[in-house]
C-alpha positions as CSV (number, residue, x, y, z in Angstrom):
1,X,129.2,-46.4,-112.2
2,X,130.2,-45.8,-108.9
3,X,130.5,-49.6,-107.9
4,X,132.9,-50.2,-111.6
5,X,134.9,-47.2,-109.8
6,X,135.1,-48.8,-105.9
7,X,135.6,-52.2,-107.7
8,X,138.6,-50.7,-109.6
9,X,140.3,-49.2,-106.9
10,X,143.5,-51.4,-105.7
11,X,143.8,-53.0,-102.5
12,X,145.8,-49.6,-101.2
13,X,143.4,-47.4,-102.6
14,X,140.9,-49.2,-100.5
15,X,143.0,-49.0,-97.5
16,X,143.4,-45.2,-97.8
17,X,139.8,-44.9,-97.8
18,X,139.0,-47.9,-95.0
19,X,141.6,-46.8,-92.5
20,X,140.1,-42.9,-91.9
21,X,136.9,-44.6,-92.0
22,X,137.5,-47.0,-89.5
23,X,139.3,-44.1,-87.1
24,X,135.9,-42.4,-87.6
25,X,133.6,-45.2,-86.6
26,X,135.8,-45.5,-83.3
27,X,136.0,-41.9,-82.6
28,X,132.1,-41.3,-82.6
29,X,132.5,-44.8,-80.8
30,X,135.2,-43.1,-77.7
31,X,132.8,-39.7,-78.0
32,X,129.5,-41.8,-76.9
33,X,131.4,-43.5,-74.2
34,X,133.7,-40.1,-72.6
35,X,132.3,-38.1,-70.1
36,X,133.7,-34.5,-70.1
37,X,132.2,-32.0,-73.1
38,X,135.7,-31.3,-74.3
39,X,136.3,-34.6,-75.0
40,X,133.1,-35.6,-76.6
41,X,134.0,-32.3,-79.1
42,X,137.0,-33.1,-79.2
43,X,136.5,-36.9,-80.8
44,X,133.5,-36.1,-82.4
45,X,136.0,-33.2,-84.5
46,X,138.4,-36.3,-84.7
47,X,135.6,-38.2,-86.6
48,X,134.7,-35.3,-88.5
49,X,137.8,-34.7,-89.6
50,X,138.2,-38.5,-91.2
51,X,134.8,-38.5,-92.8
52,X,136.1,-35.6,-94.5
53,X,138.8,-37.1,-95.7
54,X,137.1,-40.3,-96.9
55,X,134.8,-38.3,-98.8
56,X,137.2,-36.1,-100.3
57,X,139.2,-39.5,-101.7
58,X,136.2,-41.0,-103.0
59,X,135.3,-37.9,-104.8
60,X,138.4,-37.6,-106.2
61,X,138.6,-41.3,-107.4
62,X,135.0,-40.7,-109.2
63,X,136.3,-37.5,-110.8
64,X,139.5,-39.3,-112.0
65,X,137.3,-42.4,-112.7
66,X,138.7,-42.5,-116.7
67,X,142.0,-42.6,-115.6
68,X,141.9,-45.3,-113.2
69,X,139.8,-47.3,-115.5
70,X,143.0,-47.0,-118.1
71,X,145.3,-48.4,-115.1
């Protein structure tokens, strides 16, 4: 059920989701590379922060799964 909802979403949808995700995956990326601790905390929050919000969209989409299936 979950792939019928990520294969529904539009292209937009998808780039919602991607682009946090991908800001995410570089941020962790910046945090291993950065010397001073304020830094690493403060791009690991930075990552945090977009994981969060890719998981808050996808939940969304799966609660609202009917209606996008209608679109």
């Amino acid at each position: 059920m979950f792939g019928r909802i990520v294969r529904d979403l539009t292209l937009s949808n998808l780039a919602f989701t991607g682009g946090p995700l991908v800001v995410a995956v570089l941020s962790f990326a910046k945090a291993a590379r950065v010397d001073a601790a304020f830094d690493r905390w403060a791009w690991i929050a930075v990552g945090a922060v977009m994981v969060i919000i890719c998981l808050a969209y996808l939940a969304w989409a799966w609660r609202n799964r009917s209606r996008l299936r209608d679109q």
